[in-house]
mmJSON file of the N, C-alpha and C atoms, coordinates in Angstrom:
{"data_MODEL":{"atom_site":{
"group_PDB":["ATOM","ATOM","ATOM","ATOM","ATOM","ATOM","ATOM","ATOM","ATOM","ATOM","ATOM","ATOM","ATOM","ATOM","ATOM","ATOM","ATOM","ATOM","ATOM","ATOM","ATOM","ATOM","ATOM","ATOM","ATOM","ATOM","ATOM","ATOM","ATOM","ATOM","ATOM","ATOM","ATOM","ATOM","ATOM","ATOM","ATOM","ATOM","ATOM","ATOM","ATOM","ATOM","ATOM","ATOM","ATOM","ATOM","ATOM","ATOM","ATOM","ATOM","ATOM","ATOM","ATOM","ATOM","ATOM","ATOM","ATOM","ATOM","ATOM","ATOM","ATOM","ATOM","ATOM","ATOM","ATOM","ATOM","ATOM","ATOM","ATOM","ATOM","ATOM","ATOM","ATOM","ATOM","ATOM","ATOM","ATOM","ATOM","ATOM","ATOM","ATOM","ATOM","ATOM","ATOM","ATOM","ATOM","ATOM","ATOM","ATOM","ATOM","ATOM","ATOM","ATOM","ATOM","ATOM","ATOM","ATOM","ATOM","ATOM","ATOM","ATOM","ATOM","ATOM","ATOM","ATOM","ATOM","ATOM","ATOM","ATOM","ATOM","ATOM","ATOM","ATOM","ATOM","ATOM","ATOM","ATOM","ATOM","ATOM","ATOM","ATOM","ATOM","ATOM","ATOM","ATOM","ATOM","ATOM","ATOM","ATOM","ATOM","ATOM","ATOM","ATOM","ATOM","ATOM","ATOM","ATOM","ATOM","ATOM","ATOM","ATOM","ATOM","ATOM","ATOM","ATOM","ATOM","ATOM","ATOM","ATOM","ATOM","ATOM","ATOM","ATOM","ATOM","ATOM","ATOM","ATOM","ATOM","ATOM","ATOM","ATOM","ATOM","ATOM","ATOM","ATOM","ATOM","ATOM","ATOM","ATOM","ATOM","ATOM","ATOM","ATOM","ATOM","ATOM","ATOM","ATOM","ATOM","ATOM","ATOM","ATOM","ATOM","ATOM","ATOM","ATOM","ATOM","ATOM","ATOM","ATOM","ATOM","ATOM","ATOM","ATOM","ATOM","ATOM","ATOM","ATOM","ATOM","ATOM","ATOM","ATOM","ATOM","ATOM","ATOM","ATOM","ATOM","ATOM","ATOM","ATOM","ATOM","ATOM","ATOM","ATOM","ATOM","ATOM","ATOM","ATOM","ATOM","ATOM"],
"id":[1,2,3,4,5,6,7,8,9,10,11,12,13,14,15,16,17,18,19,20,21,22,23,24,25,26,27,28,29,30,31,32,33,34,35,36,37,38,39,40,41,42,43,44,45,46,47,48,49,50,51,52,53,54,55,56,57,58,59,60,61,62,63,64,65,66,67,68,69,70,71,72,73,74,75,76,77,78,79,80,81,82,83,84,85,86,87,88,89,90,91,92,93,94,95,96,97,98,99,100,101,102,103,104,105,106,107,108,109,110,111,112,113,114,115,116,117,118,119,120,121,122,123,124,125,126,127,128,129,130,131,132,133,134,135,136,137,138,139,140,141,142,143,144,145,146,147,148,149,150,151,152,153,154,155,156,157,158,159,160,161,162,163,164,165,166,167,168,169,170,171,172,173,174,175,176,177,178,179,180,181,182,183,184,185,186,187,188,189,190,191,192,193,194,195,196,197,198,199,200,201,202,203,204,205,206,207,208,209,210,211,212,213,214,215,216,217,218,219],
"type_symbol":["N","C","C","N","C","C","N","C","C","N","C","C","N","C","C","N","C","C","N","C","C","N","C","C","N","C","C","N","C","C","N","C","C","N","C","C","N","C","C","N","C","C","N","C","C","N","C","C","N","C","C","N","C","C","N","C","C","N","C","C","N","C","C","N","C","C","N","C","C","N","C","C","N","C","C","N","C","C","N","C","C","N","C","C","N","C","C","N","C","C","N","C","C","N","C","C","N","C","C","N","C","C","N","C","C","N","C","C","N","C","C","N","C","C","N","C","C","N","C","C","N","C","C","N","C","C","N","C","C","N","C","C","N","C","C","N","C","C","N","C","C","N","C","C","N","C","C","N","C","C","N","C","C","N","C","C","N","C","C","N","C","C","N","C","C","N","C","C","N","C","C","N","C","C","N","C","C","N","C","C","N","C","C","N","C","C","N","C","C","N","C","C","N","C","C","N","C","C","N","C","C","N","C","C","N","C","C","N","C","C","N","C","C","N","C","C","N","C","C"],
"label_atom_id":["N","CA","C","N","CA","C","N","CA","C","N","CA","C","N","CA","C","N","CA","C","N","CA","C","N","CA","C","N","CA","C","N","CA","C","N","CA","C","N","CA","C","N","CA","C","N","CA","C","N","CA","C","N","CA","C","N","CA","C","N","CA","C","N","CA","C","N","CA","C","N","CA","C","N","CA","C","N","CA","C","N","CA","C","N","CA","C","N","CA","C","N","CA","C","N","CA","C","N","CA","C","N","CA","C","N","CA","C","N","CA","C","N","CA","C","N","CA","C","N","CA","C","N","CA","C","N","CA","C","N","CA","C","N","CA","C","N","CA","C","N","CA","C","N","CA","C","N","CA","C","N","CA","C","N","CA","C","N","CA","C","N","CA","C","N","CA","C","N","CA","C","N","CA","C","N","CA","C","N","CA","C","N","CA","C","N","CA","C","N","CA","C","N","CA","C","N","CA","C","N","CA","C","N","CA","C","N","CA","C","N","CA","C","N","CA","C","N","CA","C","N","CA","C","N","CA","C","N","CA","C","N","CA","C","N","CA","C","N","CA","C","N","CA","C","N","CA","C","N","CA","C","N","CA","C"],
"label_alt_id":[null,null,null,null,null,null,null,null,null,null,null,null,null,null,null,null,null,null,null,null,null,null,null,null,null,null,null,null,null,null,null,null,null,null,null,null,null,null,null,null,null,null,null,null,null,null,null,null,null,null,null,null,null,null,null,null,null,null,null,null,null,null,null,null,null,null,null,null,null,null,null,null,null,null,null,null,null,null,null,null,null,null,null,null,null,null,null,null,null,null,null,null,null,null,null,null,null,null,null,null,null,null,null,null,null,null,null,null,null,null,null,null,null,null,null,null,null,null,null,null,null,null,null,null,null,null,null,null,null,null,null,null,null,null,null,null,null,null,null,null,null,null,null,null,null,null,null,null,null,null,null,null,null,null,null,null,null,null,null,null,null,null,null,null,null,null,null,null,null,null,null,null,null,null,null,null,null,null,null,null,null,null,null,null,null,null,null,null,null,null,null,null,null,null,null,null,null,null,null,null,null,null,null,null,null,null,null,null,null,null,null,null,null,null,null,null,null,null,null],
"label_comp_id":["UNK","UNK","UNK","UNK","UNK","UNK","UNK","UNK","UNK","UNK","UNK","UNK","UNK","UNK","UNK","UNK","UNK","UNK","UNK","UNK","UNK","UNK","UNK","UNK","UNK","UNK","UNK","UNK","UNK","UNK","UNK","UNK","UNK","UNK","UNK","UNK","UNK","UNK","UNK","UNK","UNK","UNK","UNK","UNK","UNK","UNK","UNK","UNK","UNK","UNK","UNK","UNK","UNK","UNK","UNK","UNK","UNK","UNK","UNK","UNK","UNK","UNK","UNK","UNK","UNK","UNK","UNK","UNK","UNK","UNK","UNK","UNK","UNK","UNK","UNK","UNK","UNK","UNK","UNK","UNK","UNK","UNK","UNK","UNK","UNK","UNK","UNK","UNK","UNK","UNK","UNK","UNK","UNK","UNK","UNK","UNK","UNK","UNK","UNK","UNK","UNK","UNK","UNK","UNK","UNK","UNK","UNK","UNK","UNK","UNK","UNK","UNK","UNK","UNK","UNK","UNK","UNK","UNK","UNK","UNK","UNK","UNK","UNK","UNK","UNK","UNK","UNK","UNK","UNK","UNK","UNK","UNK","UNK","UNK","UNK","UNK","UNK","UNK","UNK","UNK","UNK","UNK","UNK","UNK","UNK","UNK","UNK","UNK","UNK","UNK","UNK","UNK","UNK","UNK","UNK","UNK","UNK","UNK","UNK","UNK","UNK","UNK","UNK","UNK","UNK","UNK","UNK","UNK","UNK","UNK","UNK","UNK","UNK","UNK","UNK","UNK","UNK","UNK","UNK","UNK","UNK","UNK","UNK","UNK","UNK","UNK","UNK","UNK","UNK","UNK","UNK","UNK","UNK","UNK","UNK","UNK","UNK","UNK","UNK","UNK","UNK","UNK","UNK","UNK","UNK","UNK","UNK","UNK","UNK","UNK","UNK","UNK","UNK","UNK","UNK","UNK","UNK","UNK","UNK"],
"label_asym_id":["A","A","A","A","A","A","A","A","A","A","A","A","A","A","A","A","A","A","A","A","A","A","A","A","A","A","A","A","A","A","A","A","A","A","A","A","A","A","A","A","A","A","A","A","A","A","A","A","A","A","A","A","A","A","A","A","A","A","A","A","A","A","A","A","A","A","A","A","A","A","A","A","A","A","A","A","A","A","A","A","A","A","A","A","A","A","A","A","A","A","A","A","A","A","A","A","A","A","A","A","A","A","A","A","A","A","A","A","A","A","A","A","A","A","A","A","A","A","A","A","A","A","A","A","A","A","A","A","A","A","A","A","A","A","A","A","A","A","A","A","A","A","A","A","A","A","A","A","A","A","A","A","A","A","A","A","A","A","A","A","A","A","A","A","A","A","A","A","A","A","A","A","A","A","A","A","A","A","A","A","A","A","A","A","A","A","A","A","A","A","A","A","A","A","A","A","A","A","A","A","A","A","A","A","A","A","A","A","A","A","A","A","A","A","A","A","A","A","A"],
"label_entity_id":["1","1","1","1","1","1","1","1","1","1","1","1","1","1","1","1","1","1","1","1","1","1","1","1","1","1","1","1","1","1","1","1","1","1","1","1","1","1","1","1","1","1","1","1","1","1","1","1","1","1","1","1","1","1","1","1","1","1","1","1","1","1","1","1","1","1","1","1","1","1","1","1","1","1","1","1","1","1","1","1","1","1","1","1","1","1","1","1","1","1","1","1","1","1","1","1","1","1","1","1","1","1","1","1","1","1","1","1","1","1","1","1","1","1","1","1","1","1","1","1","1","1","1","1","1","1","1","1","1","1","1","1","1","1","1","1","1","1","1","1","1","1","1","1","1","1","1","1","1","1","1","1","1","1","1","1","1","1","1","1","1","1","1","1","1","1","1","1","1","1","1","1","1","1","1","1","1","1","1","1","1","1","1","1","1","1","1","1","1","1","1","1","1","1","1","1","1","1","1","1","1","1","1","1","1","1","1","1","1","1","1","1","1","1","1","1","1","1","1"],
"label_seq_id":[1,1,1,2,2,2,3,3,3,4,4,4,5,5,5,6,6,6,7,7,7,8,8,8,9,9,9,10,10,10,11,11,11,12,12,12,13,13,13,14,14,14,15,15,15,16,16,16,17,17,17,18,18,18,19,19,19,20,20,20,21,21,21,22,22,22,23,23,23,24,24,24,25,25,25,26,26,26,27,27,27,28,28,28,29,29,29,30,30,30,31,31,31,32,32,32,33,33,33,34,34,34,35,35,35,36,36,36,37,37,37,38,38,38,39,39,39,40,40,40,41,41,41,42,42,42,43,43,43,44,44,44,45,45,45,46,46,46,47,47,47,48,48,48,49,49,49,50,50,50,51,51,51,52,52,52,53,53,53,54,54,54,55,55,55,56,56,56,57,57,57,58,58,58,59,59,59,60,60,60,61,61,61,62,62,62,63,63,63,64,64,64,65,65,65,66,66,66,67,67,67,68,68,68,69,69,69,70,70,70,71,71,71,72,72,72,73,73,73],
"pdbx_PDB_ins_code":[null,null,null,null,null,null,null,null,null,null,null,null,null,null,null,null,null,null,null,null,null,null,null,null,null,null,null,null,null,null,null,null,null,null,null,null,null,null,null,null,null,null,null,null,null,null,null,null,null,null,null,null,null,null,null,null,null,null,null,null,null,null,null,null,null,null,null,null,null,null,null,null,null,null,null,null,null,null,null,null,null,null,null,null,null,null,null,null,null,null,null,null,null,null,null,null,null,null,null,null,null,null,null,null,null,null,null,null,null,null,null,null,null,null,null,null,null,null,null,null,null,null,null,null,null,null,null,null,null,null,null,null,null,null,null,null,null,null,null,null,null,null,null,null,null,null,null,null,null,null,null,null,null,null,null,null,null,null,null,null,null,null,null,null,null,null,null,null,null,null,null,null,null,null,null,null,null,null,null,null,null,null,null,null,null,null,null,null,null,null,null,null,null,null,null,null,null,null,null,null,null,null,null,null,null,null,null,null,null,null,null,null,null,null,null,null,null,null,null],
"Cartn_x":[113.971,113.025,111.661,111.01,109.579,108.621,107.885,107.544,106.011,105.085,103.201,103.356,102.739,102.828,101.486,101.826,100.669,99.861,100.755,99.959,100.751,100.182,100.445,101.155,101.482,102.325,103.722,104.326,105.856,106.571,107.393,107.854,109.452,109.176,110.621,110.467,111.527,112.172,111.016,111.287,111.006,109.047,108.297,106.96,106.194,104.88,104.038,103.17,103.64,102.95,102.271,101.148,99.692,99.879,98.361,98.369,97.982,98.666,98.416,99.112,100.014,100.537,102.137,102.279,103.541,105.05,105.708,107.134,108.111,109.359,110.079,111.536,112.069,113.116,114.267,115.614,116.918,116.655,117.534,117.125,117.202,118.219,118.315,117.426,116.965,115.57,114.157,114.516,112.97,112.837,114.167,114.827,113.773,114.662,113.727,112.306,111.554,110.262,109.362,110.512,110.12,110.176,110.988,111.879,110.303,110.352,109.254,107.589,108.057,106.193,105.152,105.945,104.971,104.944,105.824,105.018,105.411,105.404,105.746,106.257,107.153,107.424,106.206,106.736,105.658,106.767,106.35,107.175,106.871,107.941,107.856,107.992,106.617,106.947,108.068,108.268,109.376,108.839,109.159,109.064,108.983,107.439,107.831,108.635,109.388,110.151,109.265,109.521,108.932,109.473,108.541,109.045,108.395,109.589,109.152,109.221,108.378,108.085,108.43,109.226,110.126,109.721,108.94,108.398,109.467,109.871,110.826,110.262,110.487,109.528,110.233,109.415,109.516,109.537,110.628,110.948,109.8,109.555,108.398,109.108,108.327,108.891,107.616,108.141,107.203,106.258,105.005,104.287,104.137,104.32,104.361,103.679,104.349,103.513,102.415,101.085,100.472,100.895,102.2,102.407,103.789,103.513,104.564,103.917,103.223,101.758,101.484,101.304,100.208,101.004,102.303,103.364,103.809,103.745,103.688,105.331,106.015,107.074,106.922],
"Cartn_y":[97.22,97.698,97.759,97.21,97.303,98.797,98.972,100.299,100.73,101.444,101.384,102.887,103.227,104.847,104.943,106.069,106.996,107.469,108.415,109.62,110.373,110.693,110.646,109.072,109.335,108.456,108.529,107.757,107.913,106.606,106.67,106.264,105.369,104.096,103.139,101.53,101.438,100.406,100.463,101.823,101.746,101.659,101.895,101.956,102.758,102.969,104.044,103.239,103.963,103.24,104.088,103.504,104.661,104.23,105.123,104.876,103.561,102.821,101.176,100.277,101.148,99.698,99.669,98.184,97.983,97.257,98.234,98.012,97.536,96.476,96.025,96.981,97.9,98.629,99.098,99.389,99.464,100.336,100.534,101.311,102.661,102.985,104.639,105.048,104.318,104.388,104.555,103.866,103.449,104.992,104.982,106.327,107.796,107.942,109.16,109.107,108.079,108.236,108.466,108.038,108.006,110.004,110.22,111.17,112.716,112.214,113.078,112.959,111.873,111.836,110.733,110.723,109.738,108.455,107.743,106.686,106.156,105.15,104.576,103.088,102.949,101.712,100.255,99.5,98.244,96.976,97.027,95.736,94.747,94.074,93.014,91.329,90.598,89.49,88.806,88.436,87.323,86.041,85.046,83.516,82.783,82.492,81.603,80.245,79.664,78.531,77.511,77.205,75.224,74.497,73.572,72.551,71.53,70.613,69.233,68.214,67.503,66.25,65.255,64.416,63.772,62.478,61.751,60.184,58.794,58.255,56.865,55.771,56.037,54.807,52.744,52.297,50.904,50.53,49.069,48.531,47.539,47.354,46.779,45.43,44.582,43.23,42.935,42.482,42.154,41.323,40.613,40.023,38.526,37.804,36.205,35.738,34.837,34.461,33.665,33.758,32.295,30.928,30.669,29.16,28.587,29.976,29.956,29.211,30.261,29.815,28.069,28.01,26.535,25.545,25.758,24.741,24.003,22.695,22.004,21.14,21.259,20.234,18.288],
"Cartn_z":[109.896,110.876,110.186,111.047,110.345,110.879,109.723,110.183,109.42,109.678,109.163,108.677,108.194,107.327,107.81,108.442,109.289,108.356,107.519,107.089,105.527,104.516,103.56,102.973,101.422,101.153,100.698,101.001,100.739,99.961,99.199,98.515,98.655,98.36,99.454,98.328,98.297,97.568,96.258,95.424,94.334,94.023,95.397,95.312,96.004,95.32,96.266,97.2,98.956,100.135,100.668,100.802,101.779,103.182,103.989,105.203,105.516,106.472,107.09,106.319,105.71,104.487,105.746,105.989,106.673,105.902,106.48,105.487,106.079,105.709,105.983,105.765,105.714,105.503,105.956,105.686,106.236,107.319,108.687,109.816,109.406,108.736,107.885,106.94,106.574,105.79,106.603,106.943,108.079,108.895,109.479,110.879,110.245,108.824,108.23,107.749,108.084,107.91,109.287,110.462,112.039,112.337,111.825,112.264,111.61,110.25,109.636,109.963,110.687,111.819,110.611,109.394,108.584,108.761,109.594,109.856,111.606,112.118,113.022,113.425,114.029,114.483,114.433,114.176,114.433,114.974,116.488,117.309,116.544,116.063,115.756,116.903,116.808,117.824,117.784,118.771,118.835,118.534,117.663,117.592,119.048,119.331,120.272,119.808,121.462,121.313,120.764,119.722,119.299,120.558,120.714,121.741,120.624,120.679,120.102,121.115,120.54,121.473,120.87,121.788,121.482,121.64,121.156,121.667,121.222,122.251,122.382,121.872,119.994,119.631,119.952,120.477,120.635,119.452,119.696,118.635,118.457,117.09,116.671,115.434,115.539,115.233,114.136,113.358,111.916,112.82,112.156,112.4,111.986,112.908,112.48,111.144,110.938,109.342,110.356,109.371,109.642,109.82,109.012,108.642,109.994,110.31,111.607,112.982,112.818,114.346,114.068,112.824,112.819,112.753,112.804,112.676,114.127,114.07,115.147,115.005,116.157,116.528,116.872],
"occupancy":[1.0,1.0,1.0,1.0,1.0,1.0,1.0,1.0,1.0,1.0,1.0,1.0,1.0,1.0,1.0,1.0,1.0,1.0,1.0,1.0,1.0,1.0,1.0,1.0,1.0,1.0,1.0,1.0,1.0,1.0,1.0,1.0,1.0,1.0,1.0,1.0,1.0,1.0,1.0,1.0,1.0,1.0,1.0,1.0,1.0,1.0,1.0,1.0,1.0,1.0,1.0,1.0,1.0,1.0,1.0,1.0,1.0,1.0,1.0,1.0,1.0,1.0,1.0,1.0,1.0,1.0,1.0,1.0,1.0,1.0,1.0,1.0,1.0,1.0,1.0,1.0,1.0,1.0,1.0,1.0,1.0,1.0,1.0,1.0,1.0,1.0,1.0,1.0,1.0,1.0,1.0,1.0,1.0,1.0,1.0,1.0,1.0,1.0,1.0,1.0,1.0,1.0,1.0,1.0,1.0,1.0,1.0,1.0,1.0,1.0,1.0,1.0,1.0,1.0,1.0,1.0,1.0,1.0,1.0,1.0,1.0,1.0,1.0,1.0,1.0,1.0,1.0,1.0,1.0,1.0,1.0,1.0,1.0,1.0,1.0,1.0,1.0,1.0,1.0,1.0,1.0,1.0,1.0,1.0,1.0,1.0,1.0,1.0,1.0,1.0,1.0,1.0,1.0,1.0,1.0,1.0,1.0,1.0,1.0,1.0,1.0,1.0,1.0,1.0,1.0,1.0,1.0,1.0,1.0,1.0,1.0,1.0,1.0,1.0,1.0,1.0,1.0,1.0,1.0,1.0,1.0,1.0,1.0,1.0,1.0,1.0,1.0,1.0,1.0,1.0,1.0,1.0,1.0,1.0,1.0,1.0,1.0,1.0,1.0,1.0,1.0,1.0,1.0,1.0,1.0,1.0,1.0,1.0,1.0,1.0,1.0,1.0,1.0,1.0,1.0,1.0,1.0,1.0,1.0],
"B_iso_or_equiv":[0.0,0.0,0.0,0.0,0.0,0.0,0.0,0.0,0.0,0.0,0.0,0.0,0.0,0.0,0.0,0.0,0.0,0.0,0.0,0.0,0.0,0.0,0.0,0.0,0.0,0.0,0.0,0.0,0.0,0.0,0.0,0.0,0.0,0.0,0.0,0.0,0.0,0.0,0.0,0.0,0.0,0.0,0.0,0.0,0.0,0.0,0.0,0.0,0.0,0.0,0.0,0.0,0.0,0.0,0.0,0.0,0.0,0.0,0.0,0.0,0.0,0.0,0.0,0.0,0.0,0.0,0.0,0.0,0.0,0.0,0.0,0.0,0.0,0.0,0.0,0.0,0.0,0.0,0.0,0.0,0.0,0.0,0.0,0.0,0.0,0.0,0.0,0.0,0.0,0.0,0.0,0.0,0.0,0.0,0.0,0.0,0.0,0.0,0.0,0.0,0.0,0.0,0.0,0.0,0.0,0.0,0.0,0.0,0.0,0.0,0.0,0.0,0.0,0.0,0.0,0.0,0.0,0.0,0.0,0.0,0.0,0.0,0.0,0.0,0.0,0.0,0.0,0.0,0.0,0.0,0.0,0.0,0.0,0.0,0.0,0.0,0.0,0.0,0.0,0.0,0.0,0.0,0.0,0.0,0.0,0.0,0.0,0.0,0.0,0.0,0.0,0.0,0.0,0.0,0.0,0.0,0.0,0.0,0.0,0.0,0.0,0.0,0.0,0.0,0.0,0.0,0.0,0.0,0.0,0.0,0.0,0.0,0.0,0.0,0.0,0.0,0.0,0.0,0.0,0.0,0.0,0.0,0.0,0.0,0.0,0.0,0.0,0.0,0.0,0.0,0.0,0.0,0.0,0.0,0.0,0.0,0.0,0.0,0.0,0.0,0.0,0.0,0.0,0.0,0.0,0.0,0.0,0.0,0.0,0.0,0.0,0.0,0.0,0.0,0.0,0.0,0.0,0.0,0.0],
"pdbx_formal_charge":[null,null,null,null,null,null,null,null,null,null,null,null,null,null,null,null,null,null,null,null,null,null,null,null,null,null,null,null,null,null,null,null,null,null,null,null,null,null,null,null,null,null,null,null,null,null,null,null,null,null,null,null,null,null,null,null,null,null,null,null,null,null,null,null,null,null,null,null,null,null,null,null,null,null,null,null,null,null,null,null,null,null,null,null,null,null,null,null,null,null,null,null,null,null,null,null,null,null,null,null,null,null,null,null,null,null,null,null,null,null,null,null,null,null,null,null,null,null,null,null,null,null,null,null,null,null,null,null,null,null,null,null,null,null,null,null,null,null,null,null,null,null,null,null,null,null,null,null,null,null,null,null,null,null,null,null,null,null,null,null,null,null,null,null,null,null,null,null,null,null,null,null,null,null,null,null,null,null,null,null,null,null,null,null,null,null,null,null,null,null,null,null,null,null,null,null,null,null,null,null,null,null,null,null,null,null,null,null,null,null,null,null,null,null,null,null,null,null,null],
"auth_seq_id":[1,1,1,2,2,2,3,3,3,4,4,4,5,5,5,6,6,6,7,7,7,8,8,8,9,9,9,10,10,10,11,11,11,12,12,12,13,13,13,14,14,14,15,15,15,16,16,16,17,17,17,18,18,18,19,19,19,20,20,20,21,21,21,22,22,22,23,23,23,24,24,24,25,25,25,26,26,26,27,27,27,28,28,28,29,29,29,30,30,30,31,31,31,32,32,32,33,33,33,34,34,34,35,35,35,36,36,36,37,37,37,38,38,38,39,39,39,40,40,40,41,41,41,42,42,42,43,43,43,44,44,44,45,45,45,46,46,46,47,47,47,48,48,48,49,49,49,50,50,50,51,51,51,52,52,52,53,53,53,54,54,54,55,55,55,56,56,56,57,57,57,58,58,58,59,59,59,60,60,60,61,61,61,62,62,62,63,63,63,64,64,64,65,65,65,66,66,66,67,67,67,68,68,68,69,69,69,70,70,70,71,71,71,72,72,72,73,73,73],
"auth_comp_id":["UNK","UNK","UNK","UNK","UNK","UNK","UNK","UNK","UNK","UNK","UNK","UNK","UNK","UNK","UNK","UNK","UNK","UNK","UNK","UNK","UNK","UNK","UNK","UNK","UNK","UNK","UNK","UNK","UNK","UNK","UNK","UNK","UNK","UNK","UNK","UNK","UNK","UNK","UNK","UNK","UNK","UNK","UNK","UNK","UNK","UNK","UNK","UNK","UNK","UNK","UNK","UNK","UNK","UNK","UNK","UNK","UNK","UNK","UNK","UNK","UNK","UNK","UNK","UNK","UNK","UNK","UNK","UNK","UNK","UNK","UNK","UNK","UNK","UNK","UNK","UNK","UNK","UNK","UNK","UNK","UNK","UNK","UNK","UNK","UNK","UNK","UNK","UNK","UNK","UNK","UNK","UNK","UNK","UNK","UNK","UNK","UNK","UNK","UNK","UNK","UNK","UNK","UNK","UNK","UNK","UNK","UNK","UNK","UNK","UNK","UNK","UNK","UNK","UNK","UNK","UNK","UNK","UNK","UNK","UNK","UNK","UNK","UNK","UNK","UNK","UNK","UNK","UNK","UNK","UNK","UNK","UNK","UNK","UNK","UNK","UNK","UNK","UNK","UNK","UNK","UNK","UNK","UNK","UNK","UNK","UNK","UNK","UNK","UNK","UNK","UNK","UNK","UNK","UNK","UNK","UNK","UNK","UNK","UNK","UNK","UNK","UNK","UNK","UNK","UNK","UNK","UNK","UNK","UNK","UNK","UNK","UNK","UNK","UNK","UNK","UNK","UNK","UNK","UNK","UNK","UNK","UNK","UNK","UNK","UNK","UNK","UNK","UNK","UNK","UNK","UNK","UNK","UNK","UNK","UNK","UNK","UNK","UNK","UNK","UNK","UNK","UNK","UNK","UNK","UNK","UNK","UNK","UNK","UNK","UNK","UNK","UNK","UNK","UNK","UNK","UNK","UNK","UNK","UNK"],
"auth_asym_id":["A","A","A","A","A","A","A","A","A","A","A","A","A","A","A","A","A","A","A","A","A","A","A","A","A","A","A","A","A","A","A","A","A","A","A","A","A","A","A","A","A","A","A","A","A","A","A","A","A","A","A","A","A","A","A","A","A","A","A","A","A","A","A","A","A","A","A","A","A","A","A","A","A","A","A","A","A","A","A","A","A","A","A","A","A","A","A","A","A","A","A","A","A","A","A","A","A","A","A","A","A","A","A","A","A","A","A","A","A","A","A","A","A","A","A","A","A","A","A","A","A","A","A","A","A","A","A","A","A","A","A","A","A","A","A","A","A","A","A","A","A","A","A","A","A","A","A","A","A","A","A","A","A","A","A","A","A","A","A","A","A","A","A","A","A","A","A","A","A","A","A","A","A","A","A","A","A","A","A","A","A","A","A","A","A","A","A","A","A","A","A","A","A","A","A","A","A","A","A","A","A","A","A","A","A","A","A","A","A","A","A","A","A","A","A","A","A","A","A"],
"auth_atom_id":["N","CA","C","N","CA","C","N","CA","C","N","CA","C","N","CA","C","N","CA","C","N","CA","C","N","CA","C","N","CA","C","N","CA","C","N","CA","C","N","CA","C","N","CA","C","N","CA","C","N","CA","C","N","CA","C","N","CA","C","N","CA","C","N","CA","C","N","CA","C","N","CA","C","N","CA","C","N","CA","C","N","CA","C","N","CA","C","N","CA","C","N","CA","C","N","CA","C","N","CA","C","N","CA","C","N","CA","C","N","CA","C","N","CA","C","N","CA","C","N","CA","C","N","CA","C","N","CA","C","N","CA","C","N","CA","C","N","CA","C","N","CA","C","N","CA","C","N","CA","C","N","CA","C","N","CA","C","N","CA","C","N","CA","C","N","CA","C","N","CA","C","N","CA","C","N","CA","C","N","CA","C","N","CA","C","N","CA","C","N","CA","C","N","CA","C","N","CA","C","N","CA","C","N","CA","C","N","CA","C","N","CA","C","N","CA","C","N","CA","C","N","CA","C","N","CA","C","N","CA","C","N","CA","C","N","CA","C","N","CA","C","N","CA","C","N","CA","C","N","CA","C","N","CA","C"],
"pdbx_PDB_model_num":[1,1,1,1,1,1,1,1,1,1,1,1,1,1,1,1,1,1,1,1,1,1,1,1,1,1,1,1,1,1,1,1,1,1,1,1,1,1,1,1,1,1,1,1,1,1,1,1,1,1,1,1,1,1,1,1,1,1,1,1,1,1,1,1,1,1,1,1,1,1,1,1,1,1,1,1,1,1,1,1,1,1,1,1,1,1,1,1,1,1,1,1,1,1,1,1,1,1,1,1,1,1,1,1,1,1,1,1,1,1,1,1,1,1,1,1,1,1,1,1,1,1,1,1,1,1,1,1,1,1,1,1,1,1,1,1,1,1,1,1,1,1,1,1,1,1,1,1,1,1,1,1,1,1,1,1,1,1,1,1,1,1,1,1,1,1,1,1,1,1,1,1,1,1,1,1,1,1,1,1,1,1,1,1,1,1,1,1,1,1,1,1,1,1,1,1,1,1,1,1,1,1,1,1,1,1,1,1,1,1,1,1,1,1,1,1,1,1,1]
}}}
């Protein structure tokens, strides 16, 4: 759960975090920093969908030699 520290600093995976610093942390971890008013939730976005585009490449054919063209029957 991601979560912003309001107010004082508190201490999580081994470091000191101030106010606006945002943390990535276990929900029981996170829960007691919600719970003690020091920090708050931060919604995390959802990934918009990639759309790929899908283009139907044509088959492409080498390019005549010169000695091809100038050659007469």
């Amino acid at each position: 759960m991601k979560i912003m520290v309001k107010r004082n600093y508190i201490t999580a995976k081994g470091r000191l975090h101030g106010p606006g610093d945002v943390l990535d942390l276990a929900d029981q971890e996170a829960k007691r920093f919600l719970t003690s008013g020091q920090a708050e939730q931060v919604a995390t976005p959802k990934p918009a969908a990639v759309k790929k585009k899908v283009e139907k490449a044509a088959p492409t054919l080498p390019d005549p030699a010169p000695e091809a063209l100038k050659r007469k029957k």
